[in-house]
Kinemage of the C-alpha trace (Angstrom):
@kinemage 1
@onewidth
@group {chain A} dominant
@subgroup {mainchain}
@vectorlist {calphas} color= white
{ca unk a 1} P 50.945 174.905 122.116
{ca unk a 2} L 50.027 173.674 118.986
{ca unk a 3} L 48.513 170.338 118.683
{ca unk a 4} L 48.345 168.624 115.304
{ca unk a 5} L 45.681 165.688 114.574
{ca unk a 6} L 47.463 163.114 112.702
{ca unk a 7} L 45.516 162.184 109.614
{ca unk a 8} L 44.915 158.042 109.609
{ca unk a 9} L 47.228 156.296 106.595
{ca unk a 10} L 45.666 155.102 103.693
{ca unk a 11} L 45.485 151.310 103.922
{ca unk a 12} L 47.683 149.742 101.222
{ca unk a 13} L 46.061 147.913 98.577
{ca unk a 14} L 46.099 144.319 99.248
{ca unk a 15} L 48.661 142.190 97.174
{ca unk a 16} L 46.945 139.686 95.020
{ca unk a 17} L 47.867 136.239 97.262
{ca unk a 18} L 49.132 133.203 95.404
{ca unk a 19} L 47.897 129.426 97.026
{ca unk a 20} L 51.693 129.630 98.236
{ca unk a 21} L 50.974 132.988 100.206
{ca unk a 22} L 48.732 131.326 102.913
{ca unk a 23} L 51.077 128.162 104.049
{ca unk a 24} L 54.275 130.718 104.056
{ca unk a 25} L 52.225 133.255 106.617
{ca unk a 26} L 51.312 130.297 108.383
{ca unk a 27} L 54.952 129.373 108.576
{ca unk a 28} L 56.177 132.002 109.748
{ca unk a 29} L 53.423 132.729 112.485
{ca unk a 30} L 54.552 129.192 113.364
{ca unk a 31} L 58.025 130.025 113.684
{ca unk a 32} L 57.600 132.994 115.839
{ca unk a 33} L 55.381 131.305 118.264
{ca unk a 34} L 58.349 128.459 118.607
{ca unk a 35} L 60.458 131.363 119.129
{ca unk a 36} L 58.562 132.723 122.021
{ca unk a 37} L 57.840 129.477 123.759
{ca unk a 38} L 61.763 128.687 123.659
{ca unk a 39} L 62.748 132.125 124.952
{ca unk a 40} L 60.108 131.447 127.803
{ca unk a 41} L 61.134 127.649 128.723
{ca unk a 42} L 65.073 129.572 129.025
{ca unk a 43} L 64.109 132.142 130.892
{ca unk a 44} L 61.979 129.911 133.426
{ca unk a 45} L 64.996 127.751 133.478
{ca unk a 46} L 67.503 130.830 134.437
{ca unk a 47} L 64.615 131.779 136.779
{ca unk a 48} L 64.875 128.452 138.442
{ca unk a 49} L 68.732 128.267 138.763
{ca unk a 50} L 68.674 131.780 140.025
{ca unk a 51} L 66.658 131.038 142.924
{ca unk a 52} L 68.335 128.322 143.667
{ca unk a 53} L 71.651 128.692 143.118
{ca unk a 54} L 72.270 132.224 142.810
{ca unk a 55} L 72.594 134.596 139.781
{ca unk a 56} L 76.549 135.064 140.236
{ca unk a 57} L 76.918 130.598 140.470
{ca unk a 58} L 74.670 130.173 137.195
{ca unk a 59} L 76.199 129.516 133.677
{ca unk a 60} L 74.854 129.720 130.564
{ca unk a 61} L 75.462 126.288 130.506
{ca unk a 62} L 73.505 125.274 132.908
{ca unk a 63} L 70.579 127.363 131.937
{ca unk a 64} L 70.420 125.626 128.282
{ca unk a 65} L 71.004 121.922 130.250
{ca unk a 66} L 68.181 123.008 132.663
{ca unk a 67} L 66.206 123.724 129.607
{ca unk a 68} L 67.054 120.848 127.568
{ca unk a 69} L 69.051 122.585 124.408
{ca unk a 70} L 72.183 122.933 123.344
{ca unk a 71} L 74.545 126.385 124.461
{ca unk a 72} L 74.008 127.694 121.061
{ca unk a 73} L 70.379 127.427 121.109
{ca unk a 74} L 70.788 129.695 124.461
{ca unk a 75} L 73.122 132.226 122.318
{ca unk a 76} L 70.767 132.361 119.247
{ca unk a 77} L 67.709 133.747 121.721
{ca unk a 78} L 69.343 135.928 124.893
{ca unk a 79} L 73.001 137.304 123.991
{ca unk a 80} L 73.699 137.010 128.149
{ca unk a 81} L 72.342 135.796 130.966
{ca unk a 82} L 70.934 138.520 132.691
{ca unk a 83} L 68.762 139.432 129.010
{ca unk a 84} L 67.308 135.766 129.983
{ca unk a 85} L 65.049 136.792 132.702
{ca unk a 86} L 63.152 140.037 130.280
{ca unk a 87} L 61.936 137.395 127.070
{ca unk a 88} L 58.911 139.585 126.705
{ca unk a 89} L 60.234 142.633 126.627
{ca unk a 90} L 60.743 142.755 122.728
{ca unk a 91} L 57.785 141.885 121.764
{ca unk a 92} L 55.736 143.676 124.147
{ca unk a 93} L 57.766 147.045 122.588
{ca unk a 94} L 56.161 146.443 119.041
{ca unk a 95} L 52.676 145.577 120.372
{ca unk a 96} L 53.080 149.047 122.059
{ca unk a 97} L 53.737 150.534 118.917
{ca unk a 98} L 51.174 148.792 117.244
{ca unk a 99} L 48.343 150.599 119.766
{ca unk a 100} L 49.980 153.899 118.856
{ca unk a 101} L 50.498 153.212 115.173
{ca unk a 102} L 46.760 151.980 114.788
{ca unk a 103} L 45.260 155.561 117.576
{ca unk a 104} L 42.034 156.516 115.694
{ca unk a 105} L 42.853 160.040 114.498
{ca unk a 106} L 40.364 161.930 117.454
{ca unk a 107} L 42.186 160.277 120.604
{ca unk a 108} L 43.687 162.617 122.713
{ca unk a 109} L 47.742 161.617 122.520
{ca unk a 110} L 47.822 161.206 126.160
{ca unk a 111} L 45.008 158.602 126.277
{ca unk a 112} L 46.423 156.917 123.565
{ca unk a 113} L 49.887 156.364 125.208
{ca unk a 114} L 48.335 155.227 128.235
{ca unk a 115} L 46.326 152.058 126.023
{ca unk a 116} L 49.969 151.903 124.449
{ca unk a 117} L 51.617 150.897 128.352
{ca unk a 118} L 48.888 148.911 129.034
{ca unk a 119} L 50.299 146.049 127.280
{ca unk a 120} L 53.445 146.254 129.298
{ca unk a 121} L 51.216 145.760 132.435
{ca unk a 122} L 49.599 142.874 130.621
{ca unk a 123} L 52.928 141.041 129.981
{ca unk a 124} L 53.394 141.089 134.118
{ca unk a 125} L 49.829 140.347 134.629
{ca unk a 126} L 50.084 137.524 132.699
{ca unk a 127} L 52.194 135.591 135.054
{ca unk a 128} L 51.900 136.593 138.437
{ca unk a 129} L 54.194 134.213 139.835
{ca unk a 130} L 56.929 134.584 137.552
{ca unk a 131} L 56.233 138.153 137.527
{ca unk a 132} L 56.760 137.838 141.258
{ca unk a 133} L 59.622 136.048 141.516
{ca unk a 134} L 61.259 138.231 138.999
{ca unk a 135} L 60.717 141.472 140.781
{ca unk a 136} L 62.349 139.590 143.692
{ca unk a 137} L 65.498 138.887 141.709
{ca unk a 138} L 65.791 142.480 140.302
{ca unk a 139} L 66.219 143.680 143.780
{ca unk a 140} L 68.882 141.682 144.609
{ca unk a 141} L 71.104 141.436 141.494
{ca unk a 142} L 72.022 144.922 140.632
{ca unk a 143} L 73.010 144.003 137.042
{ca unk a 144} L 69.247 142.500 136.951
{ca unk a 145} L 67.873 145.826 137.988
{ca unk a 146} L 70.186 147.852 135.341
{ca unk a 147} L 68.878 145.921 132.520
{ca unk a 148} L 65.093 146.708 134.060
{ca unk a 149} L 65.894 150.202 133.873
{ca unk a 150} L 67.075 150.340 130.507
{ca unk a 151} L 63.857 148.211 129.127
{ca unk a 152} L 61.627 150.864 131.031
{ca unk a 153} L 63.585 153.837 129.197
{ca unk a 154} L 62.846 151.888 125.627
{ca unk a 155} L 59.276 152.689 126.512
{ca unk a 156} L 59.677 156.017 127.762
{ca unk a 157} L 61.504 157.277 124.613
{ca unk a 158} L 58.790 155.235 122.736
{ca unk a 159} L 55.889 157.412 124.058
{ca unk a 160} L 57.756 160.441 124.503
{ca unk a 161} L 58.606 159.812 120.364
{ca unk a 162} L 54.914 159.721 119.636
{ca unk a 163} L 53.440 162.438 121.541
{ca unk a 164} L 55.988 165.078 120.164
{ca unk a 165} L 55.038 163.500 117.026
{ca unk a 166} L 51.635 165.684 117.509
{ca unk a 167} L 53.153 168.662 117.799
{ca unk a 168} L 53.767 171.356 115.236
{ca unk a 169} L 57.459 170.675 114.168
{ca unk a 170} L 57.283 174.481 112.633
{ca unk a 171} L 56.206 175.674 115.981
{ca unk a 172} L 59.714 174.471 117.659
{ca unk a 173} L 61.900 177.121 119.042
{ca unk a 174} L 63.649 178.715 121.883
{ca unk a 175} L 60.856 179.453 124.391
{ca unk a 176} L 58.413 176.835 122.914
{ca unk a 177} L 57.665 174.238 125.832
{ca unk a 178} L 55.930 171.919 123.861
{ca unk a 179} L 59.392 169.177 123.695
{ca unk a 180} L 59.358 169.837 127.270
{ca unk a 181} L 55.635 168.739 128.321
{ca unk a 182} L 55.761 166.024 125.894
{ca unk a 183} L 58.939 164.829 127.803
{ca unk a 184} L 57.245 165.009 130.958
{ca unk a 185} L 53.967 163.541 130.042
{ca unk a 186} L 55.514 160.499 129.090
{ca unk a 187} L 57.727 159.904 131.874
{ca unk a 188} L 54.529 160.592 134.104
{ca unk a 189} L 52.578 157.977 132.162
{ca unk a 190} L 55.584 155.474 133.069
{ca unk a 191} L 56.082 155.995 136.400
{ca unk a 192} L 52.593 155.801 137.046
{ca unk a 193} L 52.350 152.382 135.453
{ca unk a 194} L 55.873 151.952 137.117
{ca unk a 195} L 54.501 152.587 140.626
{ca unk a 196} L 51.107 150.397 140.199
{ca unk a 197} L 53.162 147.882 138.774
{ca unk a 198} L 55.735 147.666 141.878
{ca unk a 199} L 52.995 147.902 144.601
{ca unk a 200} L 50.862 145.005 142.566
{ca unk a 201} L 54.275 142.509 142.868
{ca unk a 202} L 54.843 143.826 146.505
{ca unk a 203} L 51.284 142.223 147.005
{ca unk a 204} L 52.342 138.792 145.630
{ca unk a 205} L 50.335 139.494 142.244
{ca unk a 206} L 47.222 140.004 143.559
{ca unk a 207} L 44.514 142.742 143.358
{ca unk a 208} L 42.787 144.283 140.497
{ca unk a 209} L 45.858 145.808 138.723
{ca unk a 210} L 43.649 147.253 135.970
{ca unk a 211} L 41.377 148.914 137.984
{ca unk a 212} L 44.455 150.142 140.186
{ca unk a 213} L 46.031 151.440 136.717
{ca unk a 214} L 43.399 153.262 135.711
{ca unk a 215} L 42.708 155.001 138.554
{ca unk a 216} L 46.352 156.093 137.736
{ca unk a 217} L 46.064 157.109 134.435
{ca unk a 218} L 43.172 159.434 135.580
{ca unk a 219} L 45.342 161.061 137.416
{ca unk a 220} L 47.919 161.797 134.874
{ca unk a 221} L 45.239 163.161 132.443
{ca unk a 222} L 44.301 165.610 134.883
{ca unk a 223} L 47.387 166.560 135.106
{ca unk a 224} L 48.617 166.476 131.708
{ca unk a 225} L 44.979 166.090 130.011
{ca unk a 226} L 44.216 170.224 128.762
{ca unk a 227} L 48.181 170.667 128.426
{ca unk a 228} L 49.209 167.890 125.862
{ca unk a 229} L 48.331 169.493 122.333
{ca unk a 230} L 46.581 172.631 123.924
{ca unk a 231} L 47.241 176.208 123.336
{ca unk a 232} L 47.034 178.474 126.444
{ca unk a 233} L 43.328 180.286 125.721
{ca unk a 234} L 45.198 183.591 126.336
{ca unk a 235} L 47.640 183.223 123.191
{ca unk a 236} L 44.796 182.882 120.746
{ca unk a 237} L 40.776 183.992 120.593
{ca unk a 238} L 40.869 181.777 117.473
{ca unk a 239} L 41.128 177.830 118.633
{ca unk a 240} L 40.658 175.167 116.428
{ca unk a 241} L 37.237 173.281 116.482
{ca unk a 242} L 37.269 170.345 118.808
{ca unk a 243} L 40.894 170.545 119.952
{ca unk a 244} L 41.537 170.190 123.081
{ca unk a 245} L 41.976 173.708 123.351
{ca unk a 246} L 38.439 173.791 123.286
{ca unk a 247} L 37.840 171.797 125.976
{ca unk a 248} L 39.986 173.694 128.141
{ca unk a 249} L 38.196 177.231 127.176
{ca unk a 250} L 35.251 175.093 127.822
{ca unk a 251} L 36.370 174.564 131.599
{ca unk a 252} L 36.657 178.455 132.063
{ca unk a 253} L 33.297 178.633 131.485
{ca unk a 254} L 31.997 176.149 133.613
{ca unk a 255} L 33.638 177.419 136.697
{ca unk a 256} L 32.890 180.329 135.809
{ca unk a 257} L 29.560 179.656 135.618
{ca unk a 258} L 29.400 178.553 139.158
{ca unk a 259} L 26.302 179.771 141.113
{ca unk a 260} L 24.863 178.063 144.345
{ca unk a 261} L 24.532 174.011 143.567
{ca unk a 262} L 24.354 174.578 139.630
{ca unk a 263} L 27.211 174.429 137.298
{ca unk a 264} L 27.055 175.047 133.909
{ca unk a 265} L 29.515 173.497 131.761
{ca unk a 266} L 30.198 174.908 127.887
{ca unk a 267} L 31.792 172.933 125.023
{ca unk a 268} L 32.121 173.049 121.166
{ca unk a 269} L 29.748 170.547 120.042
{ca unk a 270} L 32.341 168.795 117.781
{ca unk a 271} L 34.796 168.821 120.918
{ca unk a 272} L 35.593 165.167 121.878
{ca unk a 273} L 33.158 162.988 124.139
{ca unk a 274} L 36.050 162.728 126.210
{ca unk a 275} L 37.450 166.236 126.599
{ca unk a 276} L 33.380 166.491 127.421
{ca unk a 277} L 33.430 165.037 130.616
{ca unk a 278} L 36.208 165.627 132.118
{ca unk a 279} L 35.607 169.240 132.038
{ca unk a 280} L 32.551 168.332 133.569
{ca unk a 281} L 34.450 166.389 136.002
{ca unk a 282} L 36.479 169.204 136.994
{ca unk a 283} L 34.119 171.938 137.262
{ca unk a 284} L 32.315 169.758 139.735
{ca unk a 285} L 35.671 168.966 141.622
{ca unk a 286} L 36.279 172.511 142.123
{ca unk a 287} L 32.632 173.786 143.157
């Protein structure tokens, strides 16, 4: 499999700012914040009425009275009712991107796409009790839960996007696997988040989700760590200095190496800090 390190972009040159620059930024930071907060105060207001009331005996109408605006304020934020209860989902998606866009050219893809769902968990985390309640809802409205599903696969084909994206596109053809890992990878990053996610809510928002997460994520990347952007060492002698190729010859050696209570670990010196220690991590796991 061959993995391609994605050069960083040249930053732009910065456009000379006028004294009108500065106020029209500020404007439109101003706007979007206004934006948010109304999309919130609708959603907690369908929130409300759903709990009460039901989802089936809301309106629209009453959601935007509950709120205090007009119908067509309601219709100019959330094109339905059910899109009411997910007002975060948007721009969570382009902060996402953002992590991935902005990946400092040596981060393994894998890691990077887990720091990319991380700010999906930090949308939930946010509000525990909405988060809560929310979860409760999308288990008994099934047209709730169908919209869930499709905002998770926006994310999935997000991350599954970017780590084919560091891949050799020459190096696709019948027989290649690398689509096919990259595929899985990120659906395995997702459902672990997925699963952490559901058993935080389940708990009523409490616990150390992070730490839960992470614990998560670890075991993804030793699933998926040597695979994503390595070559098999038997299809080449020749591997590129500090890929993670390297990292997984590296492991070879250090079980390999094995002999009463010492192990011996071997990496390229240039190989990543990372890629380091977990093959020292798993030569120890296995002796």
């Amino acid at each position: 499999m061959q993995y391609v390190r994605t050069m960083p972009k040249a930053a732009k040159t910065p456009r000379a700012t006028s004294p009108s620059d500065a106020p029209e930024s500020a404007a439109g930071t101003r706007a979007a914040a206004q934006r948010l907060k109304m999309r919130r105060e609708l959603a907690t207001a369908a929130m409300e009425l759903f709990a009460t009331k039901g989802y089936e005996a809301t309106t629209v109408d009453e959601i935007a009275a509950t709120a205090g605006v007009a119908r067509r304020t309601f219709f100019r934020h959330f094109r339905s009712k059910e899109e009411a209860i997910f007002p975060d989902h948007d721009d969570t998606l382009v902060r996402a991107e953002a992590v991935l866009n902005a990946a400092p050219p040596h981060e393994h893809p894998l890691d990077t796409v887990c720091r990319g769902i991380k700010e999906v968990m930090k949308m939930y985390a946010g509000s525990p009790a909405v988060s809560v309640e929310r979860y409760r809802l999308t288990r008994e409205v099934p047209t709730l839960r169908e919209r869930e599903i499709a905002s998770v696969a926006r994310y999935e084909r997000l991350f599954t996007r970017y780590l084919l994206g560091h891949f050799d596109e020459r190096d696709h053809h019948d027989g290649n696997d690398d689509p096919l890992l990259a595929e899985v990878a990120a659906s395995a990053v997702v459902t672990a988040h997925n699963h952490v996610l559901r058993r935080w809510l389940r708990a009523g928002g409490q616990g150390d989700v992070e730490a839960q997460l992470d614990h998560a994520f670890a075991i993804v990347r030793d699933t998926f760590g040597s695979g994503i952007g390595a070559r098999p060492a038997a299809a080449s002698t020749q591997q590129p200095a500090g890929s993670p190729a390297a990292a997984t010859v590296a492991a070879t050696v250090a079980v390999a190496s094995t002999e009463g209570d010492v192990v011996v670990a071997v990496a390229r010196t240039d190989a990543p800090l990372d890629e380091v220690m977990r093959t020292i991590q798993q030569a120890l796991r296995k002796n």
